[in-house]
Biotite code that builds the C-alpha atoms (Angstrom):
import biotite.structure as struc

atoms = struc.array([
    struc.Atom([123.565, 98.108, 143.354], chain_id="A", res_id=1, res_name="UNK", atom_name="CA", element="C"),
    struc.Atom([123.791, 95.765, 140.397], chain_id="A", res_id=2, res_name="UNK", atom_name="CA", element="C"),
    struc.Atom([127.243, 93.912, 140.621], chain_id="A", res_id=3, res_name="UNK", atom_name="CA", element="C"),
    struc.Atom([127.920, 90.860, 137.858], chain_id="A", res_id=4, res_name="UNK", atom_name="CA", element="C"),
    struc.Atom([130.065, 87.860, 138.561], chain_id="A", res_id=5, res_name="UNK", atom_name="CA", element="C"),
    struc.Atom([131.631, 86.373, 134.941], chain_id="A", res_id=6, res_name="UNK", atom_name="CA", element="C"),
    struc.Atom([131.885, 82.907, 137.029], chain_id="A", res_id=7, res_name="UNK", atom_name="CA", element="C"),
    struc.Atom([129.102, 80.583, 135.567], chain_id="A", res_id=8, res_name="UNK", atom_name="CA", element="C"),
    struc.Atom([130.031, 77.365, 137.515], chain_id="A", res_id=9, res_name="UNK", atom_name="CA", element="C"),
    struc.Atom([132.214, 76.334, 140.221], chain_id="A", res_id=10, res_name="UNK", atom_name="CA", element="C"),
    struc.Atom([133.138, 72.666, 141.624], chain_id="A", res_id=11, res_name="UNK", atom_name="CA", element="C"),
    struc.Atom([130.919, 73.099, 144.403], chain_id="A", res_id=12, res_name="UNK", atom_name="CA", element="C"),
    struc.Atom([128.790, 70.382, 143.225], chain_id="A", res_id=13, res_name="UNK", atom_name="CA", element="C"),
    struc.Atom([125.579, 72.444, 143.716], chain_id="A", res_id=14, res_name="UNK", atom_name="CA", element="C"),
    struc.Atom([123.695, 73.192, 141.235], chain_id="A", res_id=15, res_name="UNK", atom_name="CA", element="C"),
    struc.Atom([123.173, 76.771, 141.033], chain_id="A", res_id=16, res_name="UNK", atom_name="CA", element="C"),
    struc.Atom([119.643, 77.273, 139.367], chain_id="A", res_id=17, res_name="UNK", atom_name="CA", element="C"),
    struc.Atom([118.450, 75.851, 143.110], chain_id="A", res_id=18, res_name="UNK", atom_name="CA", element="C"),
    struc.Atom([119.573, 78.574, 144.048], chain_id="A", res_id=19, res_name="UNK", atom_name="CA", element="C"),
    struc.Atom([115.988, 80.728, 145.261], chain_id="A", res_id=20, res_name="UNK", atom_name="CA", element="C"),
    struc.Atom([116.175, 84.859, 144.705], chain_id="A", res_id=21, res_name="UNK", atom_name="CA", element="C"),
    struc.Atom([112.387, 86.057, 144.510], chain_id="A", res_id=22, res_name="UNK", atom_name="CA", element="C"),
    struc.Atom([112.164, 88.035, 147.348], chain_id="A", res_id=23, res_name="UNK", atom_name="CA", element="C"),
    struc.Atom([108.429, 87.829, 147.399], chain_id="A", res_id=24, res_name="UNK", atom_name="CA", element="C"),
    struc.Atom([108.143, 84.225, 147.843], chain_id="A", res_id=25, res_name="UNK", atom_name="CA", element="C"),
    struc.Atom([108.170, 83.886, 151.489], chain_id="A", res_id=26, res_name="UNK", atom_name="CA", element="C"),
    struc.Atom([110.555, 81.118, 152.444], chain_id="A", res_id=27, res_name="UNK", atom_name="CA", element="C"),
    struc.Atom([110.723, 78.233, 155.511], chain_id="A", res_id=28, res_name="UNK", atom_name="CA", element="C"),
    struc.Atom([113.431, 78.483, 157.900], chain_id="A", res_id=29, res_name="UNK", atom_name="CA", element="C"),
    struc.Atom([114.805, 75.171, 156.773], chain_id="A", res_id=30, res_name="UNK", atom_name="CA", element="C"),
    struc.Atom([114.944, 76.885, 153.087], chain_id="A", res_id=31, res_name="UNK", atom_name="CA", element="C"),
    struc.Atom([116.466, 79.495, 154.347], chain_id="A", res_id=32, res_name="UNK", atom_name="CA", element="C"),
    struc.Atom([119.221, 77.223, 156.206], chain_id="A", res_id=33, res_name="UNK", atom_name="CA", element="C"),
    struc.Atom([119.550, 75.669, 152.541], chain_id="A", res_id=34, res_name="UNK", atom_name="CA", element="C"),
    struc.Atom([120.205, 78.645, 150.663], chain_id="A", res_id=35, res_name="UNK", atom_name="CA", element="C"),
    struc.Atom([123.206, 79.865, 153.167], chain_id="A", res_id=36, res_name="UNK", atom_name="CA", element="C"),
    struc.Atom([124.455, 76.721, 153.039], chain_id="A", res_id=37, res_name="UNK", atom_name="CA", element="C"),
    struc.Atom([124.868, 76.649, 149.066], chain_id="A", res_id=38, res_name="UNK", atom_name="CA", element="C"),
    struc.Atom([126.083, 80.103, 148.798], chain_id="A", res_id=39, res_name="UNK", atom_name="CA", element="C"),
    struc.Atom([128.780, 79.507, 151.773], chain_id="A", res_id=40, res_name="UNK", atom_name="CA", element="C"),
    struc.Atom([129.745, 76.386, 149.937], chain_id="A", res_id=41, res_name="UNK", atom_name="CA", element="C"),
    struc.Atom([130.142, 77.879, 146.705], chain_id="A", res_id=42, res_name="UNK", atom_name="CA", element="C"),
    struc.Atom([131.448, 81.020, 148.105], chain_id="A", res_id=43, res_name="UNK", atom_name="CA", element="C"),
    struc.Atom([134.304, 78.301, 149.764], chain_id="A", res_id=44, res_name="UNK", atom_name="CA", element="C"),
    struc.Atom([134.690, 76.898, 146.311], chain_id="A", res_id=45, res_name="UNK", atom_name="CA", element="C"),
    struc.Atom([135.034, 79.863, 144.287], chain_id="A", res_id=46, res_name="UNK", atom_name="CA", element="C"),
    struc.Atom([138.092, 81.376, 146.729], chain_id="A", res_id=47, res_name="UNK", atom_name="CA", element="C"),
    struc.Atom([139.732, 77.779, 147.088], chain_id="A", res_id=48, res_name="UNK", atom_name="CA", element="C"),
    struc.Atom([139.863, 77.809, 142.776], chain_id="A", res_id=49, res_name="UNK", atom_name="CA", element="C"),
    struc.Atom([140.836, 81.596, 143.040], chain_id="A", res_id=50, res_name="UNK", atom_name="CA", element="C"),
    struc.Atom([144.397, 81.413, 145.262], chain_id="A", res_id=51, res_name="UNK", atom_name="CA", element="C"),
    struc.Atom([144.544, 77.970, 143.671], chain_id="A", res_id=52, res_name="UNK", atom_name="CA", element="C"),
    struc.Atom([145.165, 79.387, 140.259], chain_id="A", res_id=53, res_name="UNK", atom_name="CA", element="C"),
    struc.Atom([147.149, 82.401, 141.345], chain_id="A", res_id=54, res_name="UNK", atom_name="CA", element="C"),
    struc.Atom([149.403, 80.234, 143.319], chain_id="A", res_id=55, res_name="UNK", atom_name="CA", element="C"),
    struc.Atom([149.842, 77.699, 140.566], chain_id="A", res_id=56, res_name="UNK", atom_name="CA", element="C"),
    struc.Atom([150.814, 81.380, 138.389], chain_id="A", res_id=57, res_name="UNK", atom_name="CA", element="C"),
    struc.Atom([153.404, 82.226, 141.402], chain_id="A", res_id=58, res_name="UNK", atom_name="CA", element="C"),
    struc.Atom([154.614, 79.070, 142.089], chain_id="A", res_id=59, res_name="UNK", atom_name="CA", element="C"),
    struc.Atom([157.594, 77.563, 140.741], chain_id="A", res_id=60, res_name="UNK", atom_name="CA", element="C"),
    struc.Atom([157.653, 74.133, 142.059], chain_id="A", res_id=61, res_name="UNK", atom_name="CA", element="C"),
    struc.Atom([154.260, 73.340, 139.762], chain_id="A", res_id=62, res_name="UNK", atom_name="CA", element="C"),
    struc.Atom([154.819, 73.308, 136.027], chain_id="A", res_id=63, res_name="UNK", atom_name="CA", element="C"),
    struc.Atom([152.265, 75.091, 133.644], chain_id="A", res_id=64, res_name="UNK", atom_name="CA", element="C"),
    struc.Atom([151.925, 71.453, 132.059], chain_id="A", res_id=65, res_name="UNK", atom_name="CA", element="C"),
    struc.Atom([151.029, 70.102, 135.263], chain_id="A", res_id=66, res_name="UNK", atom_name="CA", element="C"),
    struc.Atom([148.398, 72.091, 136.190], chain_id="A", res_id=67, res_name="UNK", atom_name="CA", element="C"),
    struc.Atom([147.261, 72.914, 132.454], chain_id="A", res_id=68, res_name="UNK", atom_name="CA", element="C"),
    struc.Atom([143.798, 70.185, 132.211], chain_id="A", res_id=69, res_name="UNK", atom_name="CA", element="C"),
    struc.Atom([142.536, 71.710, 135.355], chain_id="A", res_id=70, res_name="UNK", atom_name="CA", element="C"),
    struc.Atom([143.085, 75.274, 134.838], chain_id="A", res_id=71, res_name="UNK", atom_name="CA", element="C"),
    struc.Atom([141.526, 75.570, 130.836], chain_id="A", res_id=72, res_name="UNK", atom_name="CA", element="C"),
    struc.Atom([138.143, 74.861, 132.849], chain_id="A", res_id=73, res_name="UNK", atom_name="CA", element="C"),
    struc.Atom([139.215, 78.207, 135.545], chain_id="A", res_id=74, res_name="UNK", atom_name="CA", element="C"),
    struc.Atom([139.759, 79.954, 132.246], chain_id="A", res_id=75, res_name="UNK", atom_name="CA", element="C"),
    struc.Atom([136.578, 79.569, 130.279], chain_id="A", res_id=76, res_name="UNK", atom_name="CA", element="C"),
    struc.Atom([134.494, 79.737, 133.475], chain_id="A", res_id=77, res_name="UNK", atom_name="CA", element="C"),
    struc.Atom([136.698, 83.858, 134.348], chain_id="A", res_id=78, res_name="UNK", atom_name="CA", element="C"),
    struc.Atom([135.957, 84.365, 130.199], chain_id="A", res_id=79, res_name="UNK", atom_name="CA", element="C"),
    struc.Atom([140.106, 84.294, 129.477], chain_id="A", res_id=80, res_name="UNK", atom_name="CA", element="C"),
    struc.Atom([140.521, 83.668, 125.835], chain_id="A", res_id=81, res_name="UNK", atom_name="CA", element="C"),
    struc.Atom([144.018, 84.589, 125.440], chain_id="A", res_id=82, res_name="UNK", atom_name="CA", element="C"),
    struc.Atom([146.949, 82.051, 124.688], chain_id="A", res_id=83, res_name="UNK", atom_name="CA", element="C"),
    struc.Atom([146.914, 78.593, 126.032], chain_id="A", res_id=84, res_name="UNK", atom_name="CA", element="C"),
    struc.Atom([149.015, 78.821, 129.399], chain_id="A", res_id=85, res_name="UNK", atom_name="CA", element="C"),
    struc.Atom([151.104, 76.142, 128.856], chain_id="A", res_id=86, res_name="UNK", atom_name="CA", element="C"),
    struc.Atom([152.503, 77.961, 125.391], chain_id="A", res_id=87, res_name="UNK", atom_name="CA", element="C"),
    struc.Atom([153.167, 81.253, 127.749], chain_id="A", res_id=88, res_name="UNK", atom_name="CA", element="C"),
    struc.Atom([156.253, 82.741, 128.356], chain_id="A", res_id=89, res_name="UNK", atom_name="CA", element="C"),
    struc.Atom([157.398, 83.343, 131.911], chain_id="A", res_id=90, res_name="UNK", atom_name="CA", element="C"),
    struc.Atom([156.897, 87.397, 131.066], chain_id="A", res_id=91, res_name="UNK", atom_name="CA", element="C"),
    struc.Atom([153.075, 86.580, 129.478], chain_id="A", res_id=92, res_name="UNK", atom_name="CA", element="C"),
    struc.Atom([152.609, 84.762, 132.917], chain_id="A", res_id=93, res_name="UNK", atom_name="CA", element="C"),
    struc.Atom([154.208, 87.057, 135.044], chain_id="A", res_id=94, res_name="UNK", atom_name="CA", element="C"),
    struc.Atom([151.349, 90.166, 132.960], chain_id="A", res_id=95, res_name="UNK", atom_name="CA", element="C"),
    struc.Atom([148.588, 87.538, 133.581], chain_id="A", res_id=96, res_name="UNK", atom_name="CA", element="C"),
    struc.Atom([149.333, 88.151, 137.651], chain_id="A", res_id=97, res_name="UNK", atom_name="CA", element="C"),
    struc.Atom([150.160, 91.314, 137.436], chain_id="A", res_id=98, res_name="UNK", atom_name="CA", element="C"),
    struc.Atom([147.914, 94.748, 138.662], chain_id="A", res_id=99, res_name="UNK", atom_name="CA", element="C"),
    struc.Atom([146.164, 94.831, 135.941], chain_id="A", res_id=100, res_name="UNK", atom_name="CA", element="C"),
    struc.Atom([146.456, 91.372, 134.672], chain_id="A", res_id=101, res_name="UNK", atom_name="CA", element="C"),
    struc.Atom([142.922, 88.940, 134.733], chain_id="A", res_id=102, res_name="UNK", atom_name="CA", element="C"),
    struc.Atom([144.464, 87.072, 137.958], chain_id="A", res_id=103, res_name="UNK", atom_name="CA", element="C"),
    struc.Atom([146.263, 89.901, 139.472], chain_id="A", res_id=104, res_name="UNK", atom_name="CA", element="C"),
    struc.Atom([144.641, 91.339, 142.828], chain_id="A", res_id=105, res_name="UNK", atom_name="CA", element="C"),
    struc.Atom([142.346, 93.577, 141.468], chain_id="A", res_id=106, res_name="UNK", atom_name="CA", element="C"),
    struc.Atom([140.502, 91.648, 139.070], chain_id="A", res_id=107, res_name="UNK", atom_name="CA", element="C"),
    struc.Atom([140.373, 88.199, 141.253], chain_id="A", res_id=108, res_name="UNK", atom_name="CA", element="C"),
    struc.Atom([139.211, 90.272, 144.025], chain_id="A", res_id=109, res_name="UNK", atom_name="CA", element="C"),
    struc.Atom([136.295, 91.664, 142.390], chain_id="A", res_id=110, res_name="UNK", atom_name="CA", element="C"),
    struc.Atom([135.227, 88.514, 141.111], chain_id="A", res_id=111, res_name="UNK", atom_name="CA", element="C"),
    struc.Atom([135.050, 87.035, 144.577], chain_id="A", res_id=112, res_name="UNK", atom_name="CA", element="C"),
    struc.Atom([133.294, 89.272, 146.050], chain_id="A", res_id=113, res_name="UNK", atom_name="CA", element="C"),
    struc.Atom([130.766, 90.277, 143.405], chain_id="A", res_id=114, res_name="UNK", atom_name="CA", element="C"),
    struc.Atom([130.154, 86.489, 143.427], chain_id="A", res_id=115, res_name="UNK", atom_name="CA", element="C"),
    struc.Atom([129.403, 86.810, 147.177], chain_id="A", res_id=116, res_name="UNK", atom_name="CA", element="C"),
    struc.Atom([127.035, 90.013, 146.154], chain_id="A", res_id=117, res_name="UNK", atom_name="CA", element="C"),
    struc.Atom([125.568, 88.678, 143.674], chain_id="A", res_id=118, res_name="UNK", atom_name="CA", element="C"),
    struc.Atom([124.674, 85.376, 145.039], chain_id="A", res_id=119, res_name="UNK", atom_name="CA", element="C"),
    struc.Atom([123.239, 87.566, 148.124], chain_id="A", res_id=120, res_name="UNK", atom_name="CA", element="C"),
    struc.Atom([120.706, 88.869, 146.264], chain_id="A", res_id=121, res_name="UNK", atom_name="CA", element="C"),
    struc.Atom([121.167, 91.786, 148.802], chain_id="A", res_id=122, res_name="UNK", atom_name="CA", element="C"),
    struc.Atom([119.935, 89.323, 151.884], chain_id="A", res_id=123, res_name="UNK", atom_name="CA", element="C"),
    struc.Atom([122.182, 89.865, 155.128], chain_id="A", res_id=124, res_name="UNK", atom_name="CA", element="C"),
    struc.Atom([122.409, 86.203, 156.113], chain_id="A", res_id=125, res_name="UNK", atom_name="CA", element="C"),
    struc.Atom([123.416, 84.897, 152.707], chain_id="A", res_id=126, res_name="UNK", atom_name="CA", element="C"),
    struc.Atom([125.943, 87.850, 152.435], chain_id="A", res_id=127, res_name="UNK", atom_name="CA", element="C"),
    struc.Atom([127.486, 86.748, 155.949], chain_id="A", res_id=128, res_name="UNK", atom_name="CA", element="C"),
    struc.Atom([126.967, 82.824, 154.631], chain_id="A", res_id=129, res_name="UNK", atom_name="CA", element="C"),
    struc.Atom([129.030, 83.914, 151.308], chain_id="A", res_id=130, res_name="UNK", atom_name="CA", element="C"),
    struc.Atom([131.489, 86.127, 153.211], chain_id="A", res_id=131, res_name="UNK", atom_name="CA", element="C"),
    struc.Atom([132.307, 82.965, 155.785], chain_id="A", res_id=132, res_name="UNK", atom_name="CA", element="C"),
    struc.Atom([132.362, 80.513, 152.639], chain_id="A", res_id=133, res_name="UNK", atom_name="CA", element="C"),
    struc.Atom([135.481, 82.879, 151.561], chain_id="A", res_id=134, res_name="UNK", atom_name="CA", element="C"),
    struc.Atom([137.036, 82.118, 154.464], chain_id="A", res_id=135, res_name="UNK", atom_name="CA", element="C"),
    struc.Atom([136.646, 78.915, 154.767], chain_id="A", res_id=136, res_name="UNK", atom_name="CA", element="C"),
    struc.Atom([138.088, 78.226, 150.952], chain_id="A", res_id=137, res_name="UNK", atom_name="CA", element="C"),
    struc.Atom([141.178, 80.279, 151.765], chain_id="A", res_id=138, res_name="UNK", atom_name="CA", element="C"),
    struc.Atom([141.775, 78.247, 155.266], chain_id="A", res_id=139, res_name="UNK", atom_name="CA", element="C"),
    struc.Atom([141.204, 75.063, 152.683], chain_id="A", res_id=140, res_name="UNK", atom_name="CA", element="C"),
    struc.Atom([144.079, 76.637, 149.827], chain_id="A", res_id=141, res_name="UNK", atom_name="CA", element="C"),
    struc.Atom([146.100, 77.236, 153.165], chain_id="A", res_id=142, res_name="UNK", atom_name="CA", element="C"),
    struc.Atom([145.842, 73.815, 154.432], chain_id="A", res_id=143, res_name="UNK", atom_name="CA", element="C"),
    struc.Atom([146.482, 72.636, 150.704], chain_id="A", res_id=144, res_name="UNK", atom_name="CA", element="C"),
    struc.Atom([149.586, 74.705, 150.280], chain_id="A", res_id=145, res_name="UNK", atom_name="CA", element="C"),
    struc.Atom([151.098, 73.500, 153.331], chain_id="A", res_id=146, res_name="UNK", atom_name="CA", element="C"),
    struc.Atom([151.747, 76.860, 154.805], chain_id="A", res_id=147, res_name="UNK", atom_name="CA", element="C"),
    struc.Atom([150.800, 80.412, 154.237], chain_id="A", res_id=148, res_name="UNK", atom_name="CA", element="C"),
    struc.Atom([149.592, 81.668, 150.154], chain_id="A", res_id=149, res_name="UNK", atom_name="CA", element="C"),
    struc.Atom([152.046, 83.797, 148.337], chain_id="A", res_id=150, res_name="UNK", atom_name="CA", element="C"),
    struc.Atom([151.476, 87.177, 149.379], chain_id="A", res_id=151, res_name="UNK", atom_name="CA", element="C"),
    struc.Atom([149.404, 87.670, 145.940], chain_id="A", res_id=152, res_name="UNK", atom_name="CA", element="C"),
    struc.Atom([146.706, 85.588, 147.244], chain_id="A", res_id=153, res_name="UNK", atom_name="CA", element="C"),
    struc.Atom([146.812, 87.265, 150.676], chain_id="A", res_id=154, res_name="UNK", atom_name="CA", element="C"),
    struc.Atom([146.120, 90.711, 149.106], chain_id="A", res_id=155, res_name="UNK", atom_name="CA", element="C"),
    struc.Atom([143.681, 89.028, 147.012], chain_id="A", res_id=156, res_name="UNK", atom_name="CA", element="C"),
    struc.Atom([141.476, 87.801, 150.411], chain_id="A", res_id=157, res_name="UNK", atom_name="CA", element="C"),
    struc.Atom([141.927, 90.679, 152.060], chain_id="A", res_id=158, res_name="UNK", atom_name="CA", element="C"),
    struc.Atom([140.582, 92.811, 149.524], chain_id="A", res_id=159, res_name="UNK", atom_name="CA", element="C"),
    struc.Atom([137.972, 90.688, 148.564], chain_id="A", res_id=160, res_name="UNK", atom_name="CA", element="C"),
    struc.Atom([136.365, 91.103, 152.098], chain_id="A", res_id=161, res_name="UNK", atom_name="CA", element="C"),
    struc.Atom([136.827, 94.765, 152.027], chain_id="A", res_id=162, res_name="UNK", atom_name="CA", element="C"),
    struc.Atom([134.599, 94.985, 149.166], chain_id="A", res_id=163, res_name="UNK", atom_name="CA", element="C"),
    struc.Atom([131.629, 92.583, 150.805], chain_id="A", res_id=164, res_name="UNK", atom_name="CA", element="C"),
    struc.Atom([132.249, 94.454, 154.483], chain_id="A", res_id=165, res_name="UNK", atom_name="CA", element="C"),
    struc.Atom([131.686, 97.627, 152.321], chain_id="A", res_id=166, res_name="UNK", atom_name="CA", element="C"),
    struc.Atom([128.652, 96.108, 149.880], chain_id="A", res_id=167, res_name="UNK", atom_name="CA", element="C"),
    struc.Atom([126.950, 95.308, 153.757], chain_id="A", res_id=168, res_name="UNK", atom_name="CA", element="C"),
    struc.Atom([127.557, 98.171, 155.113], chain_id="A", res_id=169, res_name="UNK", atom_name="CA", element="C"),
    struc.Atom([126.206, 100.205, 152.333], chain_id="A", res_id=170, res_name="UNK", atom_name="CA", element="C"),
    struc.Atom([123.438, 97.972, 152.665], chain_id="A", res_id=171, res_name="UNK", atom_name="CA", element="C"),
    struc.Atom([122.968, 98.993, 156.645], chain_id="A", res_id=172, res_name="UNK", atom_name="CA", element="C"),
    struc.Atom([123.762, 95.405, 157.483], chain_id="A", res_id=173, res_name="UNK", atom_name="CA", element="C"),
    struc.Atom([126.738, 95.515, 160.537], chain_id="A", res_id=174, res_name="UNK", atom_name="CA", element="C"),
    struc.Atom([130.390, 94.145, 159.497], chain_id="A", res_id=175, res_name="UNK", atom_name="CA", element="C"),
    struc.Atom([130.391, 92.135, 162.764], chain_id="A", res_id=176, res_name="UNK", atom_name="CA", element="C"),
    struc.Atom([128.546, 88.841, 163.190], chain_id="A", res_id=177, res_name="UNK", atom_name="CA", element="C"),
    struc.Atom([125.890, 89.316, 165.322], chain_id="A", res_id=178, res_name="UNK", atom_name="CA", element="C"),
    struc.Atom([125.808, 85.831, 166.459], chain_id="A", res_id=179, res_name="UNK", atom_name="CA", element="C"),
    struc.Atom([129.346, 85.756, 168.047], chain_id="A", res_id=180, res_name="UNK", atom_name="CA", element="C"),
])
């Protein structure tokens, strides 16, 4: 299964060409604690910029102008190209969240989780590393927020992990940790 992420970069501070996907190059145990370490922290990073941005959309405490420097990077990075979102109307926002809008559920979702696929490379342990690193970022937003996301971000999360619980088990791998 051959799933593309548009996300080039993330503020995980890793850099992502370190990243090691030949599957015939036999790696060390303590490479193999590396690589689920960088894919759980960008997996962490990616979901933590995801509900950050859709909760910026939703929220109306923040200003557009406010959050405007750090969101053009969010934009390039997802491939948006539309009109700068501080010059958007509260409608054009409102489409930009909406079902089939490039931060509504459906699309955010997807690009979580094919991150998570992709940066598997199809190996069970980095899928569970990625899958955990999606947790932990929306804990992190939560703890940010002050409280529970806007109910946009909470569909968002949830089905983000239904498509990686579905990518492993089509892969045979078992949705529950076996180490708990």
């Amino acid at each position: 299964m051959q799933i593309l992420s548009n996300i080039t970069t993330t503020n995980a501070g890793v850099n992502s060409n370190s990243v090691k996907t030949n599957f015939t190059e036999k790696l060390s145990k303590d490479d193999a604690a590396e690589i689920r370490a960088q894919i759980t922290e960008k997996a962490n990073a990616m979901m933590l910029k995801s509900v950050n941005i859709q909760g910026t959309l939703v929220s109306k405490e923040v200003s557009f102008e406010e959050a405007h420097a750090d969101f053009q990077t969010f934009l390039k990075d997802v491939g948006y190209s539309g009109k700068p979102i501080a010059e958007l109307s509260q409608k054009e926002a409102a489409e930009l969240v909406s079902e089939d809008g490039i931060f509504g559920i459906k699309q955010t979702s997807e690009r979580m989780a094919n991150f998570v696929i992709n940066g598997s490379g199809g190996d069970e342990d980095r899928m569970r590393a990625g899958r955990e690193g999606m947790l932990q970022g929306f804990k992190d937003a939560e703890r940010m927020w002050g409280g529970e996301l806007p109910e946009i971000s909470q569909k968002t999360m949830q089905a983000a992990l239904e498509m990686v619980d579905s990518a492993m088990h089509d892969l045979g791998f078992s949705i529950l940790n076996q180490e708990a």
